[in-house]
N, C-alpha and C positions, 0 to 999 in steps of 0.2 A: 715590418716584422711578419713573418709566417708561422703560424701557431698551427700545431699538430691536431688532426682530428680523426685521422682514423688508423688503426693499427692492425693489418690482418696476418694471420700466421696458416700456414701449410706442411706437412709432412711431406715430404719426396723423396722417393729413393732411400738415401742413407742422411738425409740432411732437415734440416732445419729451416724454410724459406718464411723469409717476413718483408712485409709491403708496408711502408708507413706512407700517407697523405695527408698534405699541408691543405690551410684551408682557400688555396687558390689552386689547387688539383693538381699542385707540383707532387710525384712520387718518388718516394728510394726506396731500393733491393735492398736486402742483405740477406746474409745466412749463415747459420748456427751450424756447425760441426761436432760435436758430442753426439756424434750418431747411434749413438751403443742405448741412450736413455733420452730421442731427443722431445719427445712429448715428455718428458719434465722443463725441459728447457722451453716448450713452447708454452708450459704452464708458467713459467719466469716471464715471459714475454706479456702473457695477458694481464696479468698483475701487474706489472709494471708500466705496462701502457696506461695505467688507471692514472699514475702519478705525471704522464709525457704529453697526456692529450690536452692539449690548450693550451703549453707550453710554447714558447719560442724554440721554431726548429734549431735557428742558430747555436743552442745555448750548449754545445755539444757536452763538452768537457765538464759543464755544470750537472747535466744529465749523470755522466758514466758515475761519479762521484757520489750523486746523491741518491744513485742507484745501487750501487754495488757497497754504502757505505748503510745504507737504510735499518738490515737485520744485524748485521755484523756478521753474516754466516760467509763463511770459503765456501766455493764448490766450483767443478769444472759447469754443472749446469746453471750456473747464476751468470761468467763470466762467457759460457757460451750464447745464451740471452742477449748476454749485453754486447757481446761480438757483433749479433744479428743486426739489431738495433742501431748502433754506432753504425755501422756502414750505410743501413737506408739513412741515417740525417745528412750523413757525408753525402753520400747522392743529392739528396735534398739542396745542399750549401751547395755544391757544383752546380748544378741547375741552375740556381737562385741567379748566382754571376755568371752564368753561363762560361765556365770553367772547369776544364776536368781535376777532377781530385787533387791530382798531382802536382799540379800548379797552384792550388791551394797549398801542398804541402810545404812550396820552398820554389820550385822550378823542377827543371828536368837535370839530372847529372848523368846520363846515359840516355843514348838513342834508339835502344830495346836491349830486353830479356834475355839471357838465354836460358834454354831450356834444360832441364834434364828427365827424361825418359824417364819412368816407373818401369823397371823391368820384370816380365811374367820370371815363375821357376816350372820348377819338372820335378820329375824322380832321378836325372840322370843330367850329365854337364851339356851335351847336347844340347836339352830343352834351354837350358839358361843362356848358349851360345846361339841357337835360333833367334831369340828376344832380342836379344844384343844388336846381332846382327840385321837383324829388319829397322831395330831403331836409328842404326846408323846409315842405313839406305834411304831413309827419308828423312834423313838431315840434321837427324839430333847429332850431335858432337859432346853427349856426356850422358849416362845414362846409370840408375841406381838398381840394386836387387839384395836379395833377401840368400844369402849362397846356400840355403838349407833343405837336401833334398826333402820329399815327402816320406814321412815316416821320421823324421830325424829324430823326434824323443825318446827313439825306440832303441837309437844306437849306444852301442858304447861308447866310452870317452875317445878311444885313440882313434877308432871308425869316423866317428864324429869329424872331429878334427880334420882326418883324414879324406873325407868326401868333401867338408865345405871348403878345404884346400883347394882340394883335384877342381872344383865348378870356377874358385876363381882362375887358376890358373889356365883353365879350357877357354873361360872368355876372354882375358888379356892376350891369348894366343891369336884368336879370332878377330877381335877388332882392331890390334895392331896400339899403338901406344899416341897416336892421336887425337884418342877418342878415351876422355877419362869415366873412370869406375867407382860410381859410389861404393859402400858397402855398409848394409844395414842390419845390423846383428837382430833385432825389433824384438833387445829384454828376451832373446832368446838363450842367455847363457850364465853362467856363472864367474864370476870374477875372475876365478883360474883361469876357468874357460878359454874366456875373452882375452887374458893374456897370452895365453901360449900360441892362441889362432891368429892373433895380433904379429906374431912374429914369423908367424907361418907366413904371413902374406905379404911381409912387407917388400919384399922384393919385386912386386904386382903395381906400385907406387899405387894404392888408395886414394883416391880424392880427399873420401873420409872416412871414417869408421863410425858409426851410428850407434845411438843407445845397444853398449854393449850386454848392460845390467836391467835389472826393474829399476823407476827413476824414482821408486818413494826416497830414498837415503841421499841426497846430496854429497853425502864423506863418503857412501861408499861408491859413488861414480868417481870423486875424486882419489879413490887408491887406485881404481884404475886406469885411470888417467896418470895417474904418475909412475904404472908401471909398463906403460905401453908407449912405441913412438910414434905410432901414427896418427892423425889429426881427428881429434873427436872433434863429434856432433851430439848434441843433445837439446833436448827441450820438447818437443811434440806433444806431450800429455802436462805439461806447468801452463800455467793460467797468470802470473802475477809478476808486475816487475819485481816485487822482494825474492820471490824463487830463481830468478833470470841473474835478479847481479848476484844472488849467489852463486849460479854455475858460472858466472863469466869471471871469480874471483880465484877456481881450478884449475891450478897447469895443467895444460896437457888440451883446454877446449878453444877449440878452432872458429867451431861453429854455433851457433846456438841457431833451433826449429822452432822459432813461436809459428803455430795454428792463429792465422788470422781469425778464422771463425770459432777459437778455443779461447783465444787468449786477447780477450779484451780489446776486438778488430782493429781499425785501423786508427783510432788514436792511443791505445797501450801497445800496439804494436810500434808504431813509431818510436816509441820512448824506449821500448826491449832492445831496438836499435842503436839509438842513441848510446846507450848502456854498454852496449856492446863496443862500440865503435871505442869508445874511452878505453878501453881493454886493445883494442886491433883486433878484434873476430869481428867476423863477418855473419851474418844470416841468412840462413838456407832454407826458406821457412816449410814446414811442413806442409802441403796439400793433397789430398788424393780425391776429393769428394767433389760440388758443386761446380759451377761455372762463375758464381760471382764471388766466392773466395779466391779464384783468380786471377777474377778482375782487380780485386781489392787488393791482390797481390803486385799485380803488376803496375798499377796505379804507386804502391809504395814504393816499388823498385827501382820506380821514373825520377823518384825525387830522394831514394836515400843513400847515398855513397857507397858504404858497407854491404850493399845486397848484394848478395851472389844468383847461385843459378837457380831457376825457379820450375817445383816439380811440376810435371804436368802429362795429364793424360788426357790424349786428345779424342774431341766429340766423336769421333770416327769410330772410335774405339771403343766409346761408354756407351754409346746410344740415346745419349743426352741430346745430341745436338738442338732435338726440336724445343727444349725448355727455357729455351731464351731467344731474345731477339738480337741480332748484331753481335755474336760471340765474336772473339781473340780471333788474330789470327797469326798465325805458325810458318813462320818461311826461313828455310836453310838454317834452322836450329834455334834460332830465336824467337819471342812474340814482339807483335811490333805493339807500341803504346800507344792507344786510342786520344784522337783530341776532342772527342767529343764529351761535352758540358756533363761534369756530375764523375759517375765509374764507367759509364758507358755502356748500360749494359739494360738491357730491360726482359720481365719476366714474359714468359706465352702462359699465362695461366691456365688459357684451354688445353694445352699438352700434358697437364700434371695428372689428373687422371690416367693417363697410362701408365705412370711412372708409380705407382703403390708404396708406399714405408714401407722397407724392410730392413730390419739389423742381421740377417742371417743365422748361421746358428754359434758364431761366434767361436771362442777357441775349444776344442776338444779335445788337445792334444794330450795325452796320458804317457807316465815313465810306465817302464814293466810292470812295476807292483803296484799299478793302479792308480799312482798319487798324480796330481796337475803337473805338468811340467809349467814352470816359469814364464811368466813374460810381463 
C-alpha cells in the first residue's frame, strides 16, 4: 500500500497545478481548469489534502466520494479541486503497476487521437480563413472557431446573423469539404438567435454546433435543441454526472464537453462517458488550458469507445512547451498515446516561474445601451 504524504499546489498561467507524493516518492500531476477563480480551487485542494494524507493512494474512488460528499456544497471550484487531485492518484496507480492510465482503464479501443484545432478569429472572414488554413497545412483535418467578428455585440440582429454567416461560409470555401468545421456559438446568443443562425449554416455541414445559449437552464438548451437540425454539443462549464445525463436525455445533443480538469477528472469523466454512450453521443471534451489535461485527455480516449476528436492547442503555439517534461505528440492530425507507466507526463516546476497566474480581463463585451451581452 502507498499512503499519501505530500500535497503541493501551483498557480500557472490560466490553471491550477497539483503534485501529490506517496510515501516511497512515487508522484502524480494533475490540474484544475476553473481558471477564472483558480486560487479558490487551490484553496479546495489544501483543505482537502488534510483528509488524503496517509490515506491509501489506491483508494481513488473512496477519496472523490468522501471528498466531494464531505460539505454537501456544488461548486465548479470544489469538483475542479477534485479534478486536480483525481488525476495525480491516477498517475500514482499507473506508476505503482507500471501502466499507463489507459490500460488501467479497460485497454486501448483506438490507436491515437484525433485532433481538432482551436481556431483564432478577426474582425473580418479573412482572419477566420487564414486560421483555418494554417491549421490544415499542418495536418489537422478538423478544426473549431468562435464565427463572431470583433465588436459583434455591437451589431444588430440581421448584421449579426449576417457577418457570422459570411465567416462561415468564407471558411468552408477555403478548406474545401475534407476538413471538418466545428462551430462554437460560446453562450454567445439567444435562443432565436441561435435558431435562425442554425439554419443559416446548415448547408456548411457543421461537425457541431456548440453551447448556443448560457448552460444555467437545461430546458432551455433543450428548446433549442429541438428547434435546430444540426448536432449539438454542450457541457464545458457542468461538473456532475446528474447535470450530464440530464443533457444526454435532450433531442437534438450529439455531443456532450465534460472539462476533465472541471468535471470531476478522469474517474467522473469516465462515467459522463459511460452515460453518454447509453444515449449514442459521443464526447468531445472541452480543453483549451494545460498540458496534463491533455494528457488526461488522451489517456481517456485510449480506452473509451465514444470519444471523438480531442481539442488541442499546440505547445508551439502557447509557449508552454517548457512546463512539462515528455509532452504529447502531434503527427498528421492526430496525438499518438503514450505507453509510458501512469499519464505520462511530468511537471518542469523550475519553468513555472515564467509562466505568472493570470485570468485576464475577462468578458467586456457590452450591447449599445450599456447592458452585458450574454455568455
Amino acid at each position: 500500500m502507498l499512503k499519501i504524504e505530500k500535497v503541493e499546489t501551483w498557480l500557472v498561467e490560466r490553471w491550477l497545478a497539483v503534485r501529490v507524493t506517496a510515501d516511497d516518492g512515487t508522484q502524480g500531476v494533475g490540474e484544475g481548469t476553473f481558471w477564472s477563480f483558480a486560487g479558490a480551487a487551490e484553496d479546495i485542494v489544501k483543505s482537502l489534502s488534510k483528509d488524503l494524507i496517509g490515506q491509501d493512494a489506491g483508494n481513488i474512488e473512496h477519496f472523490w466520494n468522501a471528498a466531494y460528499r464531505k460539505f454537501s456544497f456544488r461548486s465548479a471550484a470544489i469538483t475542479s479541486a477534485l479534478s486536480a487531485m483525481d488525476m495525480a492518484l491516477w498517475d500514482i496507480k499507473g506508476k505503482r503497476y507500471g501502466a499507463p492510465v489507459w490500460d488501467l482503464l479497460g485497454g486501448r479501443v483506438r490507436e491515437k487521437v484525433r485532433a481538432i484545432a482551436l481556431l483564432s478569429g478577426g474582425s473580418k472572414p479573412e482572419d477566420f480563413v487564414k486560421s483555418a488554413l494554417q491549421a490544415k497545412k499542418r495536418g489537422f483535418t478538423a478544426g473549431k472557431m468562435t464565427p463572431f467578428p470583433r465588436g459583434w455585440s455591437t451589431l444588430p440582429y440581421a448584421e449579426l446573423i449576417r457577418q457570422n454567416t459570411a465567416i462561415v461560409a468564407a471558411v468552408r470555401e477555403a478548406v474545401g469539404w475534407d476538413f471538418d468545421i466545428g462551430i462554437e456559438i460560446h453562450r454567445n446568443m439567444q435562443p432565436a438567435e441561435a435558431e435562425v443562425f442554425a439554419g443559416q449554416i446548415e448547408k456548411f455541414l457543421p461537425y457541431f454546433f456548440e453551447d448556443p445559449i448560457a448552460p444555467e437552464s437545461v430546458m432551455s438548451m433543450g428548446d433549442v435543441a429541438s428547434r435546430i437540425r444540426l448536432p449539438l454539443a454542450v457541457g464545458e462549464r457542468n461538473t456532475t454526472i446528474w447535470e450530464f445525463r440530464e443533457y444526454c436525455s435532450l433531442k437534438g445533443v450529439a455531443y456532450l464537453k465534460p472539462d476533465v480538469g472541471l468535471a470531476g477528472g478522469i474517474t467522473h469523466v469516465k462515467k459522463i462517458a459511460a452515460i453518454a454512450e447509453s444515449f449514442h453521443q459521443r464526447i468531445l471534451p472541452h480543453n483549451f488550458l494545460g498540458p496534463v489535461t491533455t494528457m488526461a485527455c488522451v489517456q481517456l480516449a485510449a480506452a473509451t469507445p465514444n470519444w471523438d476528436v480531442q481539442e488541442l492547442v499546440l505547445d508551439a503555439d502557447s509557449g508552454r512547451g517548457d512546463l512539462v517534461k515528455d509532452p504529447l505528440v502531434f503527427k498528421d492530425g492526430y496525438l499518438l498515446i503514450p505507453e509510458t507507466p501512469g499519464l505520462g507526463i511530468e511537471f518542469n516546476v523550475a519553468a513555472f516561474e515564467k509562466h505568472p497566474y493570470t485570468t485576464g480581463s475577462g468578458d467586456p463585451s457590452r450591447r449599445p445601451d450599456g447592458s452585458v451581452a450574454l455568455r
